[in-house]
N, C-alpha and C positions, 0 to 999 in steps of 0.2 A: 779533630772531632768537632762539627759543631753545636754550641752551645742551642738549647731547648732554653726559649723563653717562655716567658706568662701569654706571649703574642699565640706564640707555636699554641701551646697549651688550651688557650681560649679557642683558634680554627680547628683544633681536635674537638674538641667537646661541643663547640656552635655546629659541628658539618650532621648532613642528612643521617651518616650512617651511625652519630652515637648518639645523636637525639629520638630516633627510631627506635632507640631498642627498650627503655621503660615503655613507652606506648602500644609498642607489639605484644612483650611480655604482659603487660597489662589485660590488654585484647584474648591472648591464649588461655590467662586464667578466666576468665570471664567465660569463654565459650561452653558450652552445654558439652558435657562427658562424654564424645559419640567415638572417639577413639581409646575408649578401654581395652587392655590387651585381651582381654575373657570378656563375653555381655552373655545375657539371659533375652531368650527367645522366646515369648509366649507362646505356647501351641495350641492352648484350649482356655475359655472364659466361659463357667457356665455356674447350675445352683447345682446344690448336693442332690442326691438320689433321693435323701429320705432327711425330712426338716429334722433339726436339731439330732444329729447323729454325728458317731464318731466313725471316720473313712480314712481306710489306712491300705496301702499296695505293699502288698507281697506275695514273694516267688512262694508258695506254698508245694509246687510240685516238682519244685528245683531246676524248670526245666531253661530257664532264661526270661522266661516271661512272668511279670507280676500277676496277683489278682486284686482284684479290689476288694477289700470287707468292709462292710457296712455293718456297725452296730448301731439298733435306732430300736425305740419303743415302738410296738402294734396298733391299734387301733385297740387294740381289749388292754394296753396297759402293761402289757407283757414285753418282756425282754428278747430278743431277736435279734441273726447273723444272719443276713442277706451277702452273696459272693457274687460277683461279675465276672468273668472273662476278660484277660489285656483287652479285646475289642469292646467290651460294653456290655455282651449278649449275657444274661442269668446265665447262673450255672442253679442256686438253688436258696432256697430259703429256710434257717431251722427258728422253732421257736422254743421259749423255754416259760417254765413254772417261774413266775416272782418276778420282778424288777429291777435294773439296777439298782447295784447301790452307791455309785456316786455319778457326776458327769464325765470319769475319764478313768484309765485303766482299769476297763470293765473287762479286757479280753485280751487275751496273748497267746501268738502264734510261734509254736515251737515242736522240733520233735524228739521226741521221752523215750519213743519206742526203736527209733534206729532204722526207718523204712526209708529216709532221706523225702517224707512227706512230711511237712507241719501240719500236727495238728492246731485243730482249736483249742481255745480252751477260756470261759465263760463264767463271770460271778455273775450270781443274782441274789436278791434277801428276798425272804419268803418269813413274814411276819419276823420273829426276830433273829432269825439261824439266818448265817452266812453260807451260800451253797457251790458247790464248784462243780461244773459240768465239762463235757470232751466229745469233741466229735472230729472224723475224717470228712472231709469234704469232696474226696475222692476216691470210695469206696459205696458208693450207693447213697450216700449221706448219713451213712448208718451214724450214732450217739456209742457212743464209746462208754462212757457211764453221763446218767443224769442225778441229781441232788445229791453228790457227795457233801456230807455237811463239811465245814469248815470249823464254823466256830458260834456259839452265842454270843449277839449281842447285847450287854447291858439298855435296859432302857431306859429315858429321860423323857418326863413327863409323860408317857405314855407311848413315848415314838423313840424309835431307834436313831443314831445319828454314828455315819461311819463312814472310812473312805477307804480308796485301795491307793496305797502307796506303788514304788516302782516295783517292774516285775524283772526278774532275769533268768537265767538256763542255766546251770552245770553241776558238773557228774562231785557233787560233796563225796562220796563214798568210791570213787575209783572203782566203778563196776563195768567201766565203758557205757552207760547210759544216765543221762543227763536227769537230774532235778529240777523239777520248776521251783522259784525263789518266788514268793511275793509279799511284801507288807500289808497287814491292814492296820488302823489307825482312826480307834471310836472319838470322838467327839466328845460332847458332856455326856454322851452314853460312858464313860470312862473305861471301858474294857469291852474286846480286846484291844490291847496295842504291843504290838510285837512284827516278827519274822517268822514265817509260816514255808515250808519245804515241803512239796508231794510228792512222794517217790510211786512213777508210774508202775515200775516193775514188782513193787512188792504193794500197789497200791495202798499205801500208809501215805500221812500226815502229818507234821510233828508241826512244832511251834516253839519261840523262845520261850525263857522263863518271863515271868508279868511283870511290866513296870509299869510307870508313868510316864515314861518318858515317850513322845513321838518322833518315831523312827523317820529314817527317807534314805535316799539312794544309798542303797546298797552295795557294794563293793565287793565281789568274787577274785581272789589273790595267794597265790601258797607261796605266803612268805618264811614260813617255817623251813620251805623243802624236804617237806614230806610226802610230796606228791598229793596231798588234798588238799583243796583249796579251803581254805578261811574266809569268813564273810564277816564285813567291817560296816558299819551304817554310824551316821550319821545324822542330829534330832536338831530338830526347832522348839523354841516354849509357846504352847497357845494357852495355859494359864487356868489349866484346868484341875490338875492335878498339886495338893498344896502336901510337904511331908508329913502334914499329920492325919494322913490319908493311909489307908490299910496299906496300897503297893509302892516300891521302893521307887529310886528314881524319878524323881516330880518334873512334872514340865515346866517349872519357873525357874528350872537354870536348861543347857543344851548339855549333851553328852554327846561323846563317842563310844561306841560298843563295839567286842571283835565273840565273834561267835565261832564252835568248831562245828565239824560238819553233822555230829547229834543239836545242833542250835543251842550249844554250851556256850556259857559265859568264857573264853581266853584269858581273862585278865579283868580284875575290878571294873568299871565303867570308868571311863577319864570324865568330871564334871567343871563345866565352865559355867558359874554360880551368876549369872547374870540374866535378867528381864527387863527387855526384850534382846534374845539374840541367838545365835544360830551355827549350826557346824555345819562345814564341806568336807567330805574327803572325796581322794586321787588316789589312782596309784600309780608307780614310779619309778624307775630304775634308775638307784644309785650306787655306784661303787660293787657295778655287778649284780646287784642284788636288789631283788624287788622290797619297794616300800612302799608304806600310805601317807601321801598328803596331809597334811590335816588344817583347815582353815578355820578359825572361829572368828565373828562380827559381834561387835557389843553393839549394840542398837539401846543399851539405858543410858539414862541419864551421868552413869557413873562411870567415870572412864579407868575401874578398878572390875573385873583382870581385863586387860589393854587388846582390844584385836591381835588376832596372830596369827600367823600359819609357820609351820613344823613338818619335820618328816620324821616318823615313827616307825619302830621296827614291830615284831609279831606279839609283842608282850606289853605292848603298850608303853614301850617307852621311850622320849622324842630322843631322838637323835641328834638335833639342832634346831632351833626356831627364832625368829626375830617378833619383833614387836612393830605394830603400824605407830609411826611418829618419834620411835627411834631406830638405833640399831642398821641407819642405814636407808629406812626403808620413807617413802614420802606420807607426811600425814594425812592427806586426801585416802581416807580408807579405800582400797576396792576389795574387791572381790573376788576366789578363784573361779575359772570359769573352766579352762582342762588341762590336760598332760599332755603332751603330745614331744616327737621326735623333731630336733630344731636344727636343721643341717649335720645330721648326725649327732645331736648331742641332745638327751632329756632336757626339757626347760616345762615349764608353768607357763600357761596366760592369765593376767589376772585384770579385770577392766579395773581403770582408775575415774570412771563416773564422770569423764570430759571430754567425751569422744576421742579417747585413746586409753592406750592399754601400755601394758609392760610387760616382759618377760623376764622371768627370773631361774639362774641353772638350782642345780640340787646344794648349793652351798647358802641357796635362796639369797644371792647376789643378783642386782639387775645387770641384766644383761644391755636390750635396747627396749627403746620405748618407741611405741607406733601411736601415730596420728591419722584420723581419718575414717575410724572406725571403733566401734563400742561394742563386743560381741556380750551377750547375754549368758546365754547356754548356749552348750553344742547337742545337736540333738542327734548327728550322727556323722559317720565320714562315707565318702563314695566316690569311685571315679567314674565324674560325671561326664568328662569330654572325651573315656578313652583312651587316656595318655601314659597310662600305667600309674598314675601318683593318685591317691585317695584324696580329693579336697574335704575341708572342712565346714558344715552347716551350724551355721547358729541361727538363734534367735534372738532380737537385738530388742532393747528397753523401750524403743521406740516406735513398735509397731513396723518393723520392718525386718526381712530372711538375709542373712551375709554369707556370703560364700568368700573363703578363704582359703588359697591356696597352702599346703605344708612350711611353706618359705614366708607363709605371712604376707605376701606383695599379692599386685592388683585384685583389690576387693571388689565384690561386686554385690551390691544391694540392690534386694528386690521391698517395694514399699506396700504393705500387706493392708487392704481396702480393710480394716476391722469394723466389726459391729461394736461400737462400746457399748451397749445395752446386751449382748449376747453373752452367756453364761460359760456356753460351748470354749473348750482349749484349744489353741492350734493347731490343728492337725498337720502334720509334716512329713512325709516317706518317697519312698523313691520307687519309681513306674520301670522297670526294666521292659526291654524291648528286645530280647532277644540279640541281633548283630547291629541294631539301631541305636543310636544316643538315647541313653537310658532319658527319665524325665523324672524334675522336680513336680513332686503333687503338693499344693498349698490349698489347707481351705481354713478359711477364716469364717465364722460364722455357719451362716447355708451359703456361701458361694464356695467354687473348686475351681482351681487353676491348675494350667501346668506349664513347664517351663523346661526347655532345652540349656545347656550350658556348652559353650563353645568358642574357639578361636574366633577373636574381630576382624574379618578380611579387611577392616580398613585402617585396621593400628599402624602398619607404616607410611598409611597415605599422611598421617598428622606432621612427620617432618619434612615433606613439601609446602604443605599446609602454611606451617608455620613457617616455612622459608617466606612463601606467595604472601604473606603478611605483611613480612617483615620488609621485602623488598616494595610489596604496596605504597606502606608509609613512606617508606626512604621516598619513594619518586613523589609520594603528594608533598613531605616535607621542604625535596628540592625544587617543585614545582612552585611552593609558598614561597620559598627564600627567593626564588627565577624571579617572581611577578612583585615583591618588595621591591628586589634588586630594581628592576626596571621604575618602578612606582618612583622609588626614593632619586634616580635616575633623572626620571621626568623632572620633579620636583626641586632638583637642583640646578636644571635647566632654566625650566619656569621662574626662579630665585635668578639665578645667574642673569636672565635677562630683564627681569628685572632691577635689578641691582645697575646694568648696563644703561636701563634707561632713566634711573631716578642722577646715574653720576652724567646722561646726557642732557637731562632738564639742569643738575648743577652747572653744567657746561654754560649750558644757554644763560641760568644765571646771573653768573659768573663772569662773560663775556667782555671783552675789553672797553667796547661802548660804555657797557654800565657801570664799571670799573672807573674806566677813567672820568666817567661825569661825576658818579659821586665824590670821589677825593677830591675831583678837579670845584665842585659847587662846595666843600668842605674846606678847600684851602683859599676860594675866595672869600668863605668865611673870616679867616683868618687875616688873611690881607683887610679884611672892612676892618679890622679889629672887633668883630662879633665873636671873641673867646670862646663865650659860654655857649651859644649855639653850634658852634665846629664842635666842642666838645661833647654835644649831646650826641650829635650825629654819628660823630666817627664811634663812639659807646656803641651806636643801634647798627651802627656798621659792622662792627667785631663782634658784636653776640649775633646776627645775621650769619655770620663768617661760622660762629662756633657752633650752632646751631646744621649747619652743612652738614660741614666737616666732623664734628665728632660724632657724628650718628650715621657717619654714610653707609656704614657696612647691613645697617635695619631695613630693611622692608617694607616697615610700619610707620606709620606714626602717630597721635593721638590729635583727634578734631581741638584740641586746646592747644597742644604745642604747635599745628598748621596755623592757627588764625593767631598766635601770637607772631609765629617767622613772616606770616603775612603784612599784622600788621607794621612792624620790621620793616617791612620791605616798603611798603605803600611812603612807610614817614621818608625812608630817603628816596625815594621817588618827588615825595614832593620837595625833597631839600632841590631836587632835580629840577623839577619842570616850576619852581617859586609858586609861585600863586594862581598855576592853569591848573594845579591838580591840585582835589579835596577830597575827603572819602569821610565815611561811616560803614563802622561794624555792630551790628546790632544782634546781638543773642541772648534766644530767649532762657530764661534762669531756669526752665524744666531740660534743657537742652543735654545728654549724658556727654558732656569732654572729652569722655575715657573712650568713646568710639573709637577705633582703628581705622586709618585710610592710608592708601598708599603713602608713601613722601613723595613732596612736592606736589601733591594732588592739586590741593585748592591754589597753590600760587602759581599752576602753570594755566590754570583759567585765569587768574588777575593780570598775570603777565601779558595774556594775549589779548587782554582789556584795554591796557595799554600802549599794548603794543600796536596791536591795529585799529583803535577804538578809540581812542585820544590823543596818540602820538602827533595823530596830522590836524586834528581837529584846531581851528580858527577859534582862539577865545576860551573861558575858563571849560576844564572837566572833572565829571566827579563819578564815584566809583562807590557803590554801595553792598556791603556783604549783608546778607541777613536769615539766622540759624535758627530754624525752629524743629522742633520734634514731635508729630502726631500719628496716631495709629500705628505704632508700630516703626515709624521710618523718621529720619534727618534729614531733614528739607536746607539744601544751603541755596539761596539766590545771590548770585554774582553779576550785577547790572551797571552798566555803566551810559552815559549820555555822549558817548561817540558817536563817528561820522556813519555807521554802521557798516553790516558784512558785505553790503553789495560794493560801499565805496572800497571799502578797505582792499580790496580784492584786486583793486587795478593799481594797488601800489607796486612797488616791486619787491616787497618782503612778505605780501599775502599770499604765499605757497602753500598753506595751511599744515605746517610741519607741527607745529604745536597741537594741533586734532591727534594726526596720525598717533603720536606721544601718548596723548589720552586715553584713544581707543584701545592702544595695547597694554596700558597701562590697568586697565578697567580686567581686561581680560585675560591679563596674566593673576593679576590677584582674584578672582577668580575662584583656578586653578586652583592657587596656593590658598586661599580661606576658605572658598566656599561660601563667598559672600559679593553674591549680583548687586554692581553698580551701577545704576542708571542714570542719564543726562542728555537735556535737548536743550539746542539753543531757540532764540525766540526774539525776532526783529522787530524793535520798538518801533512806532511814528509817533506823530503829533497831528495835532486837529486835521492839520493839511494834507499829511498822509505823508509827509517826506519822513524820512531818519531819523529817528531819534534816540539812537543808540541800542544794545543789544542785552538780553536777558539769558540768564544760563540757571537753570534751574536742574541740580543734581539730590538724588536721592538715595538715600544710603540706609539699608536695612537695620533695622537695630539689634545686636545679639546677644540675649539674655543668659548668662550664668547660668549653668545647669544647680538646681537645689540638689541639698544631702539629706538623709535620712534626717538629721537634725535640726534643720530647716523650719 
């Protein structure tokens, strides 16, 4: 088998296809959500019928198609149900004696009488009486009865102040025909507040007994199994009501209450002694048998009695409950939101206030936790695509509609235009269309919307998609590493022949000629007995040597270490040529050293100074360098007073090989720096115009260090 090195290892992880894959993944998240398994289909963008009203779609004639009801104030200030047709067209308009009395469950549609037609059914106050009205909307529009009183309201400061709590349907008394359930709930009017039952068939009204306490969602449940249902509510504290107030149950702590179906107390009121804070109840099935949820939120300062939720049986007594911040459960309070069937098996949803939620079974154990969504309330369930399964509708913290399927998976958010200045509540319901995709109504404000829910015909084009991505990258990333490969390629080239012609200018250095002169003018030293001058030489000879050789492998070299191997070179030159050759190297003290040039640069100008420029020259020669730096560039002049280029030329070694050297020399570094060499030569005379040797003036860019932020 063979062994897997760090080699192996590193060509796995460096190649296209495993560097591709954070950067696609990356890209996928990133993209805009257009392949969700379910999306929401606008069908309509328009304002409300009637400013600041409440508009709600229902099947009222059970036929498959909804209607639209419009509850909206007159023009006299009066209270009014305007109805639409599923297409738009009026059907009719009723008016009524008095006003609302709040901005929201002013009206519910239900049927009392067993026609399999909803009626209506209409609060208005009329100075201080709470009054309940009824009409068929499909009987001539005939009024069923108008100003049934309800209730007195207390008044505060001269004016009443009252709301109507949640409303609901069912038959309390097993007669086969359903009761209307409704809350009202006075304000610093302090009374009434309670749960209010209208029995349409023996047209009576009752109501619970008086508290303080303010009621809310109401809960219909026969947990007893006695075939009548039980109604279970649930209170907030708004701080109105203090115990030493005439009515029992004060609004500065939350209760639960279980009522029978005379709107009899079940069992003492359960009290959770805390301000600010609040009860939920659910209902449930555990262990067979139906039970009530029961949530409570401390919201005071005192973290005494502890958030909780519990399940309760018919007597008010919990069954099991934990505590938020122990017992299992996470400190981040949330909140219940509903009950619902969870792959077969009852579970809780309860938001944990982070954009996610938790489920928990009836042992109020978690089950899983979900990311990605924050549902609020559920406001109803319906199968909105047709598929047989009822999705789930909430309303989310954040100004925005969630739809969630029974499984919990692909949510789908609709982002709801609010007015924050509008008073008006959500209005939420569902458009039936007979054999058509029912539709979401949403109005926020005065604007209405509507909205289809449906399979995404393009959910499985996303794993192409994301293939077509992933193999994108791969080919730009193989295409980068192609065009490096080649780059680095070049550049090893360019180095390589380089490298080929700095070891051919050593060559030429190097050469046997100049070899054996200098030892040979070194060891005639010797023989004069001039010691101490053979010994300086052959010194400048061997750091000459070392200077070569131990840098041959560089590319570079620095304008200080050239004009030192130069001057090197020049002294045994003259140990060579005795007293025909003299030089001067003059540079100026602004001049940066640390400049880079090829190697061998400046000595293969001196070389051919010599070589062709005074080698043959009759009588003394001299050879001057001189380095100055302005504007930006390194001025080098290499001049010497030889026979010049036109004589030199009819020697038999003026081939001009040492040029060819230069120019490629110039051009290969280049390449490799990125830094333009320039150089012309320049034929001296004298008064008479004959020769007088040859000028090489090269200039070299100067390359400033990039500064750091600390600079």
């Amino acid at each position: 088998m063979k062994k897997i090195t760090k080699s192996h290892w590193l060509d796995f992880i460096s190649s296209p296809f495993v560097l591709a894959l954070p950067i696609a993944m990356g890209i996928i998240i990133a993209l805009p959500d257009v392949f969700q398994k379910y999306i929401v289909t606008q069908t309509y963008s328009g304002v409300a019928d009637k400013p600041n009203s409440i508009e709600e779609y229902r099947d009222l004639d059970n036929d498959g198609y909804s209607e639209r009801v419009i509850a909206f104030t007159n023009e006299l200030g009066l209270a009014s149900i305007k109805l639409l047709h599923n297409d738009g067209s009026t059907i009719d308009q009723w008016n009524f004696s008095g006003k609302y009395p709040c901005v929201s469950n002013n009206f519910i549609c239900a049927d009392l009488n067993n026609d399999s037609i909803k009626e209506i059914y209409v609060f208005t106050l009329q100075k201080d009486t709470l009054y309940l009205h009824a009409f068929n909307p499909f009987t001539g529009g005939d009024f069923i009865f108008l100003n049934k009183p309800v209730s007195v309201i207390d008044k505060f400061k001269d004016s009443v102040d009252v709301s109507m709590g949640s409303a609901l349907v069912a038959d309390l008394d097993s007669d086969g025909f359903n009761e209307l359930l409704f809350i009202v709930n006075a304000g610093y009017s302090k009374q009434p507040r309670g749960i209010f039952a209208y029995n349409a068939r023996k047209d009576t009204i009752i109501r619970s007994p008086k508290t303080g306490a303010k009621l809310n969602h109401p809960q219909c449940i026969d947990l007893n199994e006695d075939n009548k249902p039980e109604i279970y509510c649930s209170s907030s504290t708004s701080g109105n009501y203090a115990d030493n107030i005439a009515f029992p149950f004060n609004d500065y702590s939350s209760w639960v209450m279980g009522f029978n179906e005379k709107l009899e107390f079940l069992f003492p009121p359960i009290k959770f002694d805390a301000y600010q804070s609040g009860t939920h109840i659910a209902t449930i099935q555990s262990g067979g048998k139906n039970r009530i949820v029961v949530y409570f939120l401390n919201k005071s300062k005192s973290p005494d009695p502890p958030s909780m939720i519990a399940l309760m049986d018919e007597s008010g007594k919990f069954l099991r409950k934990k505590s938020f911040g122990k017992d299992g459960l996470n400190s981040d309070i949330p909140y219940l939101i509903a009950t619902f069937d969870y792959k077969g098996e009852p579970g809780l949803l309860m938001n944990t206030g982070d954009n996610s939620c938790i489920l928990l079974d009836t042992l109020l154990n978690i089950v899983q936790t979900f990311t990605g969504f924050a549902p609020a309330r559920l406001r109803f369930k319906a199968d909105l695509d047709r598929d047989g399964e009822k999705e789930m509708i909430f309303t989310t913290v954040n100004n925005r509609v969630l739809i969630l399927r029974p499984d919990l998976r692909h949510p789908v958010h609709i982002k709801v235009d609010n007015d924050p200045f509008s008073k008006l509540p959500l209005c939420i319901s569902l458009k039936k269309n007979g054999n058509k995709l029912p539709e979401l109504f949403i109005k926020p404000g005065n604007k209405a919307f509507l909205y289809t829910y449906s399979d995404n015909k393009l959910y499985y084009l996303k794993y192409p998609l994301w293939l077509g991505i992933y193999l994108v990258i791969v080919a730009i990333i193989w295409l980068i590493l192609y065009v490096q490969r080649i780059q680095l390629q070049r550049k090893m080239e360019v180095e390589n022949r380089l490298n080929a012609l700095q070891l051919k200018t050593i060559k030429g250095q190097m050469d046997p000629h100049f070899m054996f002169n200098a030892l040979n003018s070194i060891s005639t030293s010797i023989l004069n007995r001039q010691n101490e001058s053979a010994h300086r030489y052959l010194i400048k000879f061997s750091n000459m040597l070392r200077l070569m050789f131990t840098r041959a492998g560089e590319l570079t070299a620095t304008l200080g270490e050239q004009l030192k191997f130069v001057e090197n070179y020049l002294k045994l030159e003259k140990l060579r040529f005795k007293d025909r050759l003299s030089y001067e190297i003059d540079v100026d003290p602004a001049v940066n050293l640390d400049a880079e040039l090829p190697r061998m640069f400046i000595q293969l100008f001196v070389e051919n100074a010599i070589k062709h420029g005074l080698r043959h020259k009759k009588g003394k020669g001299h050879i001057l360098i001189k380095v100055t730096q302005t504007d930006g560039q390194i001025r080098i002049i290499i001049r010497d007073d030889g026979i010049g280029r036109q004589a030199a030329a009819q020697h038999p070694d003026g081939h001009g090989t040492g040029l060819k050297v230069i120019n490629e020399m110039t051009t290969l570094f280049e390449k490799v720096k990125g830094i333009r060499i320039t150089y012309r030569y320049e034929d001296l005379t004298d008064e008479d115009g004959d020769a007088a040797g040859t000028r090489v003036v090269v200039e070299v860019p100067v390359v400033l260090p990039e500064l750091t932020d600390g600079a």
